[in-house]
C-alpha positions as CSV (number, residue, x, y, z in Angstrom):
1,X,17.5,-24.6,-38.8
2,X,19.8,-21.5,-40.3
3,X,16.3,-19.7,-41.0
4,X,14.7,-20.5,-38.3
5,X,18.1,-18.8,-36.1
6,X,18.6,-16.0,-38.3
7,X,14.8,-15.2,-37.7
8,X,15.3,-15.5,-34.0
9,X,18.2,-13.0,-34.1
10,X,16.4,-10.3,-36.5
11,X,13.4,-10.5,-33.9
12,X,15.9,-10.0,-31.0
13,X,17.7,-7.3,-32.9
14,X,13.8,-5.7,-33.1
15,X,13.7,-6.3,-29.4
16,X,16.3,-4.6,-28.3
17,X,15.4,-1.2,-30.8
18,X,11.9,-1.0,-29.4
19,X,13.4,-0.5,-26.2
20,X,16.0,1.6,-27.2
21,X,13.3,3.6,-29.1
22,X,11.2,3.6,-25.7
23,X,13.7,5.2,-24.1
24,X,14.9,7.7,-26.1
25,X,11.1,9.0,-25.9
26,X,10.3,8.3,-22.7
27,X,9.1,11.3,-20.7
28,X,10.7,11.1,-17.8
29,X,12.2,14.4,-16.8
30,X,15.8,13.2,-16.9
31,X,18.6,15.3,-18.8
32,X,19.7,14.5,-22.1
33,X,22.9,12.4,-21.2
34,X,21.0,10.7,-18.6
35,X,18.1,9.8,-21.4
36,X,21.1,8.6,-24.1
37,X,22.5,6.1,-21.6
38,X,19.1,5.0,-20.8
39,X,19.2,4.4,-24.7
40,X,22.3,2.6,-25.0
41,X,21.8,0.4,-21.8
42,X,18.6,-0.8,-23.7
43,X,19.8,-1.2,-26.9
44,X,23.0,-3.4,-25.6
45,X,20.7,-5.1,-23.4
46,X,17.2,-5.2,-24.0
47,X,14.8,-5.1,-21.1
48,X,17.2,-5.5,-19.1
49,X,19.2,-2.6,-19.7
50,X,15.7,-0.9,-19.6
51,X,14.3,-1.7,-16.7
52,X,17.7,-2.0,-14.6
53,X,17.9,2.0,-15.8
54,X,14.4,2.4,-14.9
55,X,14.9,1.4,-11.5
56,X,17.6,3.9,-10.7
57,X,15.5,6.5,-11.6
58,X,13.5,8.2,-8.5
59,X,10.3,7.7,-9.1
60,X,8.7,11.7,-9.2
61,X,11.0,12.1,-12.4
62,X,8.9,9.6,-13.9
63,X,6.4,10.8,-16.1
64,X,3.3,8.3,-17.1
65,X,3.7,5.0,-18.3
């Protein structure tokens, strides 16, 4: 059981960096402090945080993804 819950929280822990990760190198033409709370948002709260940011963002400033 112990294994099995610190496995679960190393994979959520992994989660929540990819995302954090796929923000920071997103392309979307936002500035810089705009792009680190993008960061933060997802690593603090996953997809989530990602996609809640995501949506705020007007859609031309987008780039491909």
């Amino acid at each position: 059981m112990e294994i099995t819950t610190l496995v679960l929280l190393a994979l959520l822990v992994v989660l929540h960096c990819l995302f954090g990760y796929k923000a920071i190198r997103n392309d979307a033409s936002i500035k810089s402090s705009q792009r680190l709370l993008w960061c933060v948002l997802s690593l603090l709260l996953g997809p989530a945080g990602y996609y809640f940011y995501q949506g705020m963002i007007p859609c031309e400033l987008l780039g491909r993804e």
